[in-house]
Structure formats: C-alpha cells, structure tokens
Residue frames relative to the residue before (quaternion, step in Angstrom):
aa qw qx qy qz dx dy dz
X 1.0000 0.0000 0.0000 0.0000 0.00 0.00 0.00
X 0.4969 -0.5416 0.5416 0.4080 3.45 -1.04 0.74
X 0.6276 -0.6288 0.4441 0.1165 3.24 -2.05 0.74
X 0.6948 0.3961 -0.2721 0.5351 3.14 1.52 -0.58
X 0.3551 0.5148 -0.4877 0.6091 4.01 1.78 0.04
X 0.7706 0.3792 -0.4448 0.2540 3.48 -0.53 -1.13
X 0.5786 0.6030 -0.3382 0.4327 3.65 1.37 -1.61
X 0.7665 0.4888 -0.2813 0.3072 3.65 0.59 -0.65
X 0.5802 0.5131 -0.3073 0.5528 3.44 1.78 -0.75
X 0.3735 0.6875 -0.4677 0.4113 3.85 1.44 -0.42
X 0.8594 0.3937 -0.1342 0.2972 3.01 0.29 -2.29
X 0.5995 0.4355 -0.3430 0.5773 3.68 1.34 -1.06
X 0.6386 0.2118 -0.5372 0.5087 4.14 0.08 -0.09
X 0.6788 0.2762 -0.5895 0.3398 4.18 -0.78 -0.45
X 0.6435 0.5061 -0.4300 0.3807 4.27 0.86 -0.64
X 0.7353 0.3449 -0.3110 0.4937 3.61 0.87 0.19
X 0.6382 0.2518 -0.2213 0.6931 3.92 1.44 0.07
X 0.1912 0.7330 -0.5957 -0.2671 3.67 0.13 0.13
X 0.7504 -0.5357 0.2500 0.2956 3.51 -0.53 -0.08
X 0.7703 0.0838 -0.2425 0.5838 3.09 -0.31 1.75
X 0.8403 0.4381 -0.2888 0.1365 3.20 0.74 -0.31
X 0.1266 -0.8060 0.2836 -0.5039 2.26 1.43 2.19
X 0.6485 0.5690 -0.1214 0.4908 3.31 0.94 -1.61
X 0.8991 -0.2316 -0.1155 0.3531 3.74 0.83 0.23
X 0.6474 -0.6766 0.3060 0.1714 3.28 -1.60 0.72
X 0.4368 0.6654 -0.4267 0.4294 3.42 1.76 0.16
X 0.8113 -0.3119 0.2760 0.4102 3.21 -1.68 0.72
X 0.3904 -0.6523 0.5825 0.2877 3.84 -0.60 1.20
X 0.9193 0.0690 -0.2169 0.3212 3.16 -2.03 1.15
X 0.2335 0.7234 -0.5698 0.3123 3.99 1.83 -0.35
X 0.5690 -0.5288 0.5645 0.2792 2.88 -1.92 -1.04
X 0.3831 0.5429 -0.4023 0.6298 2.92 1.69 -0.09
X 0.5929 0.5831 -0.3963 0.3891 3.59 0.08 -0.87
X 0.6041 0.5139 -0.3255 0.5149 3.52 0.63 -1.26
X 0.8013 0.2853 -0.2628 0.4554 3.09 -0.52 -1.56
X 0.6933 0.4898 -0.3834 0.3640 3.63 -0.08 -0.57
X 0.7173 0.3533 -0.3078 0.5156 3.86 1.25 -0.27
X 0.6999 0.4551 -0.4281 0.3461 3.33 1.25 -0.06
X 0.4246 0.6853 -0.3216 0.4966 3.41 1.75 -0.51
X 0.6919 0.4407 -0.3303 0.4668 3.57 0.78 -0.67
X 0.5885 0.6565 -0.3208 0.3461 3.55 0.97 -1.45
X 0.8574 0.3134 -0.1286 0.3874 3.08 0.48 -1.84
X 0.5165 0.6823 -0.3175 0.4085 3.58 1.58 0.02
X 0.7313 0.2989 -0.1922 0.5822 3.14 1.61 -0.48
X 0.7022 0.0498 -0.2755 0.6546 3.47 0.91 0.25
X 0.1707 -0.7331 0.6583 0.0080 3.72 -0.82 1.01
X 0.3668 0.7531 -0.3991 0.3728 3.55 1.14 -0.10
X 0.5002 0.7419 -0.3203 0.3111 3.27 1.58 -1.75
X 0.7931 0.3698 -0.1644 0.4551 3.20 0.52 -1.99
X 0.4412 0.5819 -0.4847 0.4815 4.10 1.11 -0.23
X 0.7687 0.5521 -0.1841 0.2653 3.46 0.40 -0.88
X 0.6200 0.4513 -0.2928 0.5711 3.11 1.40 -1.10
X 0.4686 0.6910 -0.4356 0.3364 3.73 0.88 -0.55
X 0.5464 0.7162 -0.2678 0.3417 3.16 0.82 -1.16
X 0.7936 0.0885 0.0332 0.6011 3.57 0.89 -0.63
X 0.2242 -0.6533 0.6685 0.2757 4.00 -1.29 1.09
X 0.2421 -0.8172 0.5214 -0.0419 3.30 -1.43 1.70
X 0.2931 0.7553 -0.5105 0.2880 3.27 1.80 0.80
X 0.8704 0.1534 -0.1476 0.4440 3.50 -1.16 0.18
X 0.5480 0.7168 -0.3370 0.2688 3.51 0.97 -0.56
X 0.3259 -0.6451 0.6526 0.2275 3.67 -0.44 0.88
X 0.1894 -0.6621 0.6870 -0.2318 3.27 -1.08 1.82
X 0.2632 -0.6868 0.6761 -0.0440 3.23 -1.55 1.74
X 0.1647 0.8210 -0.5112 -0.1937 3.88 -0.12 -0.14
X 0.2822 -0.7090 0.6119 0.2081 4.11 0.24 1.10
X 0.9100 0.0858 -0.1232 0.3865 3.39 -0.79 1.26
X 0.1289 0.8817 -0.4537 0.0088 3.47 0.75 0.87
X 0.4143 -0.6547 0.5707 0.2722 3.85 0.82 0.22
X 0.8108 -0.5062 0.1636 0.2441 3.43 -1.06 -0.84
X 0.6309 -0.6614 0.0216 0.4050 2.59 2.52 0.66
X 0.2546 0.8043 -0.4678 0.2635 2.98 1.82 1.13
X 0.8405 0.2873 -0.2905 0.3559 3.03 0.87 -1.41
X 0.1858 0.7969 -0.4201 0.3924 3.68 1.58 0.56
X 0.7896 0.3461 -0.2504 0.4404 3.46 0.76 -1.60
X 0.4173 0.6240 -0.4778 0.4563 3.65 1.15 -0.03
X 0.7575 0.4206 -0.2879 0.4080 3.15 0.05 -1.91
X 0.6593 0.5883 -0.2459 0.3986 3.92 0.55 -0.93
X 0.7650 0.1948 -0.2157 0.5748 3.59 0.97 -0.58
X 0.4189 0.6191 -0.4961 0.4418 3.47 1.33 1.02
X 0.4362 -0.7232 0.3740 0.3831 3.13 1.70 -0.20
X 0.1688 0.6716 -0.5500 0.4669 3.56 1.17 1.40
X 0.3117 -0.5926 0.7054 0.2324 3.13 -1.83 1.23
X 0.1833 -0.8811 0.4307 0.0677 3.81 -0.29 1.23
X 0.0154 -0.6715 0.7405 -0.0226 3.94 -0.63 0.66
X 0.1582 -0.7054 0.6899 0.0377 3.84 -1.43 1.08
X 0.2626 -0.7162 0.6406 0.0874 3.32 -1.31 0.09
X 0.1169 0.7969 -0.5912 0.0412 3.37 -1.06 0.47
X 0.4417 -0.7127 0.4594 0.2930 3.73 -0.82 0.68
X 0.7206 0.5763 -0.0646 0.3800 3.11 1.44 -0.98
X 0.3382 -0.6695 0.5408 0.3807 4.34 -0.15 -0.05
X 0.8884 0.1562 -0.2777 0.3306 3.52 0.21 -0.76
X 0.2600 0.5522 -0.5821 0.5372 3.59 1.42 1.00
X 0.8162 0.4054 -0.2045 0.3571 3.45 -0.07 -1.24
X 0.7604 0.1484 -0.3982 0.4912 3.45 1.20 -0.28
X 0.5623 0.3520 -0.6265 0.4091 3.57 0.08 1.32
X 0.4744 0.6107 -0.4764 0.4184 3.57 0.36 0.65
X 0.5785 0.5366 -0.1507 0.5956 3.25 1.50 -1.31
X 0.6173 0.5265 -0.2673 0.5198 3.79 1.19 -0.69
X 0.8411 0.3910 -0.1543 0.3404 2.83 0.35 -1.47
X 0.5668 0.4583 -0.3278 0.6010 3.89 1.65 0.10
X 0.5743 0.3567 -0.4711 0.5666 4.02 1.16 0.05
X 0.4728 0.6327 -0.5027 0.3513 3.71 0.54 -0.51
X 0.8398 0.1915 -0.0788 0.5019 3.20 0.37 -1.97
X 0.5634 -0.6182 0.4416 0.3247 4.02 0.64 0.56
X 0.5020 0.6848 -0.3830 0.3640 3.63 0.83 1.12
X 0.5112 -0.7264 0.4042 0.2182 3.12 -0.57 1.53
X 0.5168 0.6585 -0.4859 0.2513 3.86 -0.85 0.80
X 0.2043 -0.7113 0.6405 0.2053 3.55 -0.63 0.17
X 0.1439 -0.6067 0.7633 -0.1689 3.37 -1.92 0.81
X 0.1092 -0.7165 0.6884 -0.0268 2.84 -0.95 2.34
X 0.5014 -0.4674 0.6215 0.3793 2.75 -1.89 -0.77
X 0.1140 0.7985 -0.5714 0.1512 3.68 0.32 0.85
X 0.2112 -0.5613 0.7393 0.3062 3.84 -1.63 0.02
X 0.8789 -0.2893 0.3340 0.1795 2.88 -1.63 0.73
X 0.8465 0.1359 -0.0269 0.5140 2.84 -0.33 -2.34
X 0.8390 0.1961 -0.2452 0.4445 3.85 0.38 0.67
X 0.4325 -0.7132 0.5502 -0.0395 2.83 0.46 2.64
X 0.2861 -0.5347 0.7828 0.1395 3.71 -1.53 0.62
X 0.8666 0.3560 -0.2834 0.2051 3.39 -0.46 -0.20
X 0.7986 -0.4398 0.2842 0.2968 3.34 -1.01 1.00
X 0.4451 -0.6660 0.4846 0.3515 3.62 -0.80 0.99
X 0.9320 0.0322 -0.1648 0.3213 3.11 -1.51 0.94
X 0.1790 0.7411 -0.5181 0.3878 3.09 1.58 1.02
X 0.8591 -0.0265 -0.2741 0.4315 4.09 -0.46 0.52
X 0.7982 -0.4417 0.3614 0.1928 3.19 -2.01 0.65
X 0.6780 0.3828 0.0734 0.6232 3.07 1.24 -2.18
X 0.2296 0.5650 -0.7864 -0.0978 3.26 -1.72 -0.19
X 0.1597 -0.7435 0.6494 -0.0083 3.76 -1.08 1.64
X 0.3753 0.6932 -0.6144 0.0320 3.85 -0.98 0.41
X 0.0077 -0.8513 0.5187 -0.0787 2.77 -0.88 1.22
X 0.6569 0.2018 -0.1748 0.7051 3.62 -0.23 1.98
X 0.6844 0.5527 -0.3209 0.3508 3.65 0.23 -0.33
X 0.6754 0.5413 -0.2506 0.4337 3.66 0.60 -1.57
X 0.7609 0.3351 -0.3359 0.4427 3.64 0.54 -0.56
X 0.6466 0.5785 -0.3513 0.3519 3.53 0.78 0.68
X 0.5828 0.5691 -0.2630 0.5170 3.02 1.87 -0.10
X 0.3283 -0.7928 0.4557 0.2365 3.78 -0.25 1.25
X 0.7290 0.0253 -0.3636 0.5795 3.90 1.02 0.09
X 0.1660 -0.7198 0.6689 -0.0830 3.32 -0.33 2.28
X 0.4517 0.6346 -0.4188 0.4668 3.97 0.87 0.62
X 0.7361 0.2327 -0.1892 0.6068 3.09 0.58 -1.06
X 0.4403 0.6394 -0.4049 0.4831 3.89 0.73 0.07
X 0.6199 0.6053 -0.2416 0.4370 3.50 1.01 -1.38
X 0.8482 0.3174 -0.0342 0.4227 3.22 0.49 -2.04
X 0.5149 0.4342 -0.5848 0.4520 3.56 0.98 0.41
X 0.7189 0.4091 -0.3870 0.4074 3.73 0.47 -0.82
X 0.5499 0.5854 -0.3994 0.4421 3.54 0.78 0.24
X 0.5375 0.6005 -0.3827 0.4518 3.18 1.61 -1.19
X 0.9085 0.3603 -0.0314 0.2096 3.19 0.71 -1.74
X 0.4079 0.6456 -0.3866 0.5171 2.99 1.71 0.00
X 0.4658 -0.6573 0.5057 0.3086 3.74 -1.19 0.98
X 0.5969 -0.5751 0.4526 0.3289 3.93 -1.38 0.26
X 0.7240 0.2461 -0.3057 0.5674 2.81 -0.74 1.93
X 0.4008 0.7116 -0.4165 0.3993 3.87 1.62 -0.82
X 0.3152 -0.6800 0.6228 0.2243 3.65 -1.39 0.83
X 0.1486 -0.7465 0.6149 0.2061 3.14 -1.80 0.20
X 0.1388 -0.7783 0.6104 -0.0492 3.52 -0.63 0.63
X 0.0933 -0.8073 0.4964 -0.3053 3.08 0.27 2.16
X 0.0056 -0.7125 0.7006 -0.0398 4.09 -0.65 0.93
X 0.3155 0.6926 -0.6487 0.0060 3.57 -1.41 1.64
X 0.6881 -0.4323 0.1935 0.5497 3.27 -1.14 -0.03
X 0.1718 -0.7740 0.5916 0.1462 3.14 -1.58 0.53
X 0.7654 -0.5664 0.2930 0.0864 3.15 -1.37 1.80
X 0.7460 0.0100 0.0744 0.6617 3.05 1.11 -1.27
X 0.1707 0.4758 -0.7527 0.4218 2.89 -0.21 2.57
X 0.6586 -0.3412 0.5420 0.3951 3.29 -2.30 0.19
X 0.8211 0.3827 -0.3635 0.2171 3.70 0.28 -0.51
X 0.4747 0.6870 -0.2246 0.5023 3.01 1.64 -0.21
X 0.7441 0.1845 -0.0626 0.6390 3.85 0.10 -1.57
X 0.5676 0.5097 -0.4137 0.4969 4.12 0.55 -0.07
X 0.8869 0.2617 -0.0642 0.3752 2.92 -0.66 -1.89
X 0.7254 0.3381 -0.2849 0.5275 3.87 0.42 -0.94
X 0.6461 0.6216 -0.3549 0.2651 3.48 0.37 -1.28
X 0.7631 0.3143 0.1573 0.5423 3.12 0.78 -1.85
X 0.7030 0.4448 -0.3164 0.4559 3.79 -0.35 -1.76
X 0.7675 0.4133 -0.2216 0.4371 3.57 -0.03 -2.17
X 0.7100 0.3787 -0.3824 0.4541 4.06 0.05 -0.43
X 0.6155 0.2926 -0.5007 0.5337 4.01 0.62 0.14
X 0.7675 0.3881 -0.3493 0.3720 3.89 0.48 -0.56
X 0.3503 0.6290 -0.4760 0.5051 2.96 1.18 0.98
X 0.5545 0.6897 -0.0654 0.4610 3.07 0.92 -1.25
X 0.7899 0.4141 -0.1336 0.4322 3.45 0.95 -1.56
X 0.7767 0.5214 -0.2003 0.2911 3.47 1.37 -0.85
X 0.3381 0.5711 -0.4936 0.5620 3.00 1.79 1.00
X 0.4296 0.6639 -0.5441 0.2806 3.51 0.55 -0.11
X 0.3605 -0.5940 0.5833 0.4207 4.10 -0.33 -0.04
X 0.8535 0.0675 -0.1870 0.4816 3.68 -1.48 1.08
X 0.4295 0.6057 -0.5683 0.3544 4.18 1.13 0.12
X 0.6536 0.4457 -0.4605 0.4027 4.05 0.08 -0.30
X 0.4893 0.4211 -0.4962 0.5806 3.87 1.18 -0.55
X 0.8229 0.2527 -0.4370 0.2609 2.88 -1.31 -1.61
X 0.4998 0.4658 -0.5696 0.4570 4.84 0.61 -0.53
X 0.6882 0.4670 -0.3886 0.3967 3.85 0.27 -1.27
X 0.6747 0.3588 -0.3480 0.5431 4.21 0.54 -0.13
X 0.6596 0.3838 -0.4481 0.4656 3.77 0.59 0.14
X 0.6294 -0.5043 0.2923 0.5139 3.52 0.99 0.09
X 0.5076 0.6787 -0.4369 0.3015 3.86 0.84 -0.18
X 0.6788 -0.5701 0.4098 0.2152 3.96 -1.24 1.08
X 0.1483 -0.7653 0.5745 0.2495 3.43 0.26 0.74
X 0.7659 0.3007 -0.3669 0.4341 3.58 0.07 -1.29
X 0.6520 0.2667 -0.6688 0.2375 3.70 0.14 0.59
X 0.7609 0.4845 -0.3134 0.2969 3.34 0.44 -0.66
X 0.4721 0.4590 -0.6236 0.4215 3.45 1.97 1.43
X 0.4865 0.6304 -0.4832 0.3640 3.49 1.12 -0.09
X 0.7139 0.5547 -0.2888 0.3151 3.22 0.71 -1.26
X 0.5454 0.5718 -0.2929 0.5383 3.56 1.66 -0.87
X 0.7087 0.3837 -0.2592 0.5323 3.75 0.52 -0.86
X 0.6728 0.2779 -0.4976 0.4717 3.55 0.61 0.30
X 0.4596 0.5051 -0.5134 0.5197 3.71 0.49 -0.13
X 0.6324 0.3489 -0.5056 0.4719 4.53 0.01 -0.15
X 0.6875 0.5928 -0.2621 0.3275 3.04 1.02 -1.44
X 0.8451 0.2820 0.0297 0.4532 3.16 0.22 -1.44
X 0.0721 0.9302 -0.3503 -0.0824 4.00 0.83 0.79
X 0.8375 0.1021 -0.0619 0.5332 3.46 1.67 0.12
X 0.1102 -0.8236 0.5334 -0.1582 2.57 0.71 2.31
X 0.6556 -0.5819 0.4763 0.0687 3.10 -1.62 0.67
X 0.6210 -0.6454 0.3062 0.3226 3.75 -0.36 0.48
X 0.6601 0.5835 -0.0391 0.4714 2.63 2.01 -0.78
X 0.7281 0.1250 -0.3842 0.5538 3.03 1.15 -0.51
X 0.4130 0.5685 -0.6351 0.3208 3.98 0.76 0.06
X 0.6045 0.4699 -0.5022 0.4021 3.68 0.55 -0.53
X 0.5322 0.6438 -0.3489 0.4249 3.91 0.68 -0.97
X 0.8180 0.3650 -0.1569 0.4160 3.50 0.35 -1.43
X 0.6450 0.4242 -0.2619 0.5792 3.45 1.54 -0.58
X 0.7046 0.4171 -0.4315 0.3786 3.95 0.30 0.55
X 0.9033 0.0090 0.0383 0.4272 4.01 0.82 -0.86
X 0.7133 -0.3899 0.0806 0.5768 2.73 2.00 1.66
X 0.7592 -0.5928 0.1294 0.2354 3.11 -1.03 1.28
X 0.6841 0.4192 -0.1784 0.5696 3.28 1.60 -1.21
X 0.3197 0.7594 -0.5448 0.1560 3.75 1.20 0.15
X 0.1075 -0.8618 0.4221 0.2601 3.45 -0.48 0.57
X 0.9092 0.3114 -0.0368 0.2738 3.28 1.27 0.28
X 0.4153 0.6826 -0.5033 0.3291 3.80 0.98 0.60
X 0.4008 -0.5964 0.6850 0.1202 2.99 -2.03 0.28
X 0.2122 -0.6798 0.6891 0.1341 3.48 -1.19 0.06
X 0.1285 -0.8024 0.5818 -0.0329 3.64 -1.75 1.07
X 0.3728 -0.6747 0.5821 0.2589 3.68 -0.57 0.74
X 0.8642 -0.1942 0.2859 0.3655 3.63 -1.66 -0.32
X 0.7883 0.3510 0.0324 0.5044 2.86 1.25 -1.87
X 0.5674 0.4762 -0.4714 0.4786 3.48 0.96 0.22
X 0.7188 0.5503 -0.1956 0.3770 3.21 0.59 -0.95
X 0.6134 0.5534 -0.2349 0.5122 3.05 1.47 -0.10
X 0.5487 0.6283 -0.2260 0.5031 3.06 1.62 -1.08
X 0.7525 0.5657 -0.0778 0.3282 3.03 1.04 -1.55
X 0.5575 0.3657 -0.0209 0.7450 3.36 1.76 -0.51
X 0.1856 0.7569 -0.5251 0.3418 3.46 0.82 1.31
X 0.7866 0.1459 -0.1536 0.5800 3.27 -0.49 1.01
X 0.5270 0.2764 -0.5289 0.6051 3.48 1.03 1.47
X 0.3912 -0.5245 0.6980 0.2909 3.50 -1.72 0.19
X 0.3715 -0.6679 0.6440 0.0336 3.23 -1.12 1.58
X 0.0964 -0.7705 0.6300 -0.0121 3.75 -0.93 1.00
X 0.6376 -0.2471 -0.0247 0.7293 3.70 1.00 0.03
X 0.3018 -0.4761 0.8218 0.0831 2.87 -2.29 0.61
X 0.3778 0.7806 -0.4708 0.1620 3.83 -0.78 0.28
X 0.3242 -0.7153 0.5848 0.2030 3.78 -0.38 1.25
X 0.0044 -0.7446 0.6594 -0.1035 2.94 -2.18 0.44
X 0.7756 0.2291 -0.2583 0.5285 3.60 -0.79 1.03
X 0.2674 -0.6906 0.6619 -0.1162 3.01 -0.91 1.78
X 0.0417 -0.7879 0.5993 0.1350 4.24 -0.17 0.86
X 0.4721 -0.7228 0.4943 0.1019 3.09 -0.39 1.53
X 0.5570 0.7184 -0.1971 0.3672 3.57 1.57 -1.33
X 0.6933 0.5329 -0.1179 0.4706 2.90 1.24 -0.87
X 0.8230 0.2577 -0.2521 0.4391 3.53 1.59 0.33
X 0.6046 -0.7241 0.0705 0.3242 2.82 1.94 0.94
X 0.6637 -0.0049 0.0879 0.7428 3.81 0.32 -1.49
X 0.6945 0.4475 -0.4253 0.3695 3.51 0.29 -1.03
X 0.4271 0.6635 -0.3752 0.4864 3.83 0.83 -0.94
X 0.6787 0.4792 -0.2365 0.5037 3.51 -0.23 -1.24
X 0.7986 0.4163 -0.2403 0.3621 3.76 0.08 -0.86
X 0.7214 0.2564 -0.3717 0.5251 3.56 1.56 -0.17
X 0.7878 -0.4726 0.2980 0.2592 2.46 -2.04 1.51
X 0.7059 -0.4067 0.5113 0.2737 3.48 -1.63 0.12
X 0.6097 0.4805 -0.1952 0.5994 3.65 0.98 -1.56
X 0.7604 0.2636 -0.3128 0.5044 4.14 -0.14 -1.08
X 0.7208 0.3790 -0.4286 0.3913 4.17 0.58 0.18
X 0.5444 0.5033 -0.4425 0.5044 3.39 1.15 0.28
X 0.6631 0.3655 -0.3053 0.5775 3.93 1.09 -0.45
X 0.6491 0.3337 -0.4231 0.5370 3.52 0.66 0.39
X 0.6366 0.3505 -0.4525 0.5169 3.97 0.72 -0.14
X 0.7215 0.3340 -0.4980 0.3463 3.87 0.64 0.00
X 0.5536 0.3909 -0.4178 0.6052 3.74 0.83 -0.62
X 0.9531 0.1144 -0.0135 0.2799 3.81 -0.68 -0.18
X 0.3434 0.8466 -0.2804 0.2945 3.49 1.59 0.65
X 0.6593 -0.6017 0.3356 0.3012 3.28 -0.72 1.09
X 0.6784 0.4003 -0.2316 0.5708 3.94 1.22 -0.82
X 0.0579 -0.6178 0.7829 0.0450 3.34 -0.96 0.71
X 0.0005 -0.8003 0.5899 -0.1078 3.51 -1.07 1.26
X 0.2668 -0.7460 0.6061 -0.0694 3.76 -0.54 1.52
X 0.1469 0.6052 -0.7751 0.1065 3.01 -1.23 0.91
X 0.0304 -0.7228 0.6451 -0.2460 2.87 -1.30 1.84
X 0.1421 -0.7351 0.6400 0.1728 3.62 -1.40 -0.10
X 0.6841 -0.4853 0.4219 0.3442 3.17 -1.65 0.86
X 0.3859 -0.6443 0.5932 0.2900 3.82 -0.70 0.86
C-alpha cells in the first residue's frame, strides 16, 4: 500500500478509536471520564508510572508524539514539565486539549503528523511516546524529525511493540490463527463470550476471515494488536529498535507487561508478582530510553 493511503487509514482509524478511550462508560470527555480512564489505564499497566520515573521532567520542555487523550500528559504536566502534545488525529487531539482545560493544566496539543514536526530544531528537552511509533508506516522519517527536534544530548523515552513477547510469537503468531479456526464451531462465540472474551471483536474478526481469505503476516499482525480494523502496527526485537533509533545512544532497552486479559479465566489465576516477571522477561512493551548523540 502506498504510504501516504496507509498514513491516512492510521489517522481516520485512531480519529474514530482514539486511544483508550474505550476504557469507560461515564459521560464522554466529563471529568469523570478522565479519571475513570486513567484509573483504569494505570490499573492495568502500572508499569506506566515505572516508566515515567525514568527521567526528572521538571522544567524540561517536553514533546509527547501521540498524546491519546491526555492521561499520560496529566502526569507529565504535574511533574512540572513545560508540555506540547501531538496528535495525528482532531478528535484525539481535541480531547487532550479538553482534557488539560478540564483539569486546569497548562499545555497545548496540536494536530501535527509525525514525520513533519512544526517546530524549530532543537526546540525541546524531552521527547515521550509511548505506543505510537510503531504505527506509523514511514516511522523513519518519524524518527528523524524528533531527532531534528530534540536538543543535543535531549532523552527519548519511546514504548513499542516487542517481537519477542508471549503476545506476539504466542498469542498472534500461533494461539489467535487456530481460534480463528474455532469460531466456526456452532455455539464457540458464546461459550469465549462467558469466559470473559469480546464477542463483537471476535464477530468482526470472523467476518474478516470470509472477507479477507489471504491475509498477510502483516496485516494479521495489524488486526491482532488495536482491534480488528487496526490498519497498522509493526513490532521490534532488541535489535530493531535499536536500529531504529540510530543516531541516539540507547541506555536501556527492556520489555514490560504481560496482558493477563488476553487469557481469560486462566489469566485471572496468575498472581500479580509472576505477571510482572513475565511482562519483564517477555512483555508486550519494549521501552527505550535513549538520548540524542
């Protein structure tokens, strides 16, 4: 697929799902809303707040490439970051913009692509995405604007999928292409819907499989990471991601978060303690933190 089609099916699927904000059923864009999607967020991945640690965001002039709806914004912001979001998308970008007048927090949030940064070279301290970078199909030129713009010596603190997790080479690779398989069974979409499993995705996922009869590795990975119609993510070992972040100095590379969610009842049964040692040895987030050489 051309690059500037794919970039565009990016922007119209995150402008019609922005991210997370999914996570709840209170009055869209309220304040309840907020708190009620960030209370989820960070309840299932506490890792969130491990991460921001990683770096002291007082005074620092702070880029975040992909701000969603501006949970993890209100962190960075009452860390005492000067804060500037991004979004590919208008109605990501205008609830972010909402969601920082809601809570009386100073920042602004455009509507910006990626690979063509508005803003002056070496114009911020920080640059923070997290989840985003592997969804952009020219994640190269994505790379080198925030390099452009990030000051000498500036950190980056960067969360994508990682290759070699359980959820990847397990679940998508392998698990998700026989239960595919299974939901032609007569009464298989009930008896997943009573172990806790999404019917309507996994009817979408059935109606693309008539539809679609010889998908590509590529996009089954797409459809298996941020919902069925995702059109777009990639996934990176140690060494991609390193590759990929040429021309920074990598200080850790390390994965994180095991989704328990993702194995229904059985999920549920492991401890808190054995999914945090499975999300670091084998975790769905590969997360880099690095600085501009």
């Amino acid at each position: 697929m051309d690059s500037s089609l794919a970039q565009e099916n990016v922007r119209a699927y995150w402008n019609n799902k922005p991210c997370d904000s999914e996570l709840s059923d209170r009055e869209r864009l309220s304040r309840e809303y907020f708190l009620d999607v960030e209370a989820k967020r960070y309840a299932l991945q506490p890792h969130v707040h491990e991460i921001l640690a990683k770096t002291d965001w007082r005074g620092k002039r702070v880029l975040e490439v992909g701000a969603g709806i501006g949970t993890d914004a209100r962190q960075i912001i009452s860390k005492g970051a000067l804060y500037t979001g991004i979004n590919v998308d208008r109605e990501s970008t205008e609830a972010a913009s909402l969601a920082l007048r809601v809570f009386s927090l100073p920042g602004l949030v455009l509507e910006c692509n990626a690979t063509s940064l508005v803003f002056p070279d070496a114009t911020f301290d920080v640059v923070y995405s997290f989840g985003v970078l592997h969804h952009i199909p020219e994640v190269g030129k994505a790379v080198a604007e925030i390099r452009r713009v990030l000051k000498p010596g500036g950190e980056l603190l960067v969360m994508l999928y990682n290759r070699t997790s359980i959820n990847y080479a397990i679940e998508i690779m392998l698990l998700r292409k026989i239960g595919l398989r299974v939901l032609y069974v007569p009464g298989a979409i009930e008896s997943l819907r009573w172990m806790g499993f999404p019917t309507e995705k996994l009817e979408r996922h059935k109606a693309l499989r008539a539809e679609l009869k010889n998908m590509s590795d590529e996009e089954w990975l797409s459809r298996n990471t941020d919902g069925p119609d995702n059109p777009y993510s990639q996934v990176y070992d140690a060494k991609q991601a390193e590759d990929l972040l040429d021309g920074f100095r990598i200080e850790s590379n390390e994965a994180y978060f095991f989704d328990h969610r993702h194995w229904g009842p059985l999920g549920t049964l492991v401890p808190p303690g054995a999914r945090r040692a499975l999300g670091r040895r084998w975790g769905w987030h590969r997360v880099v933190f690095a600085r501009k050489a």
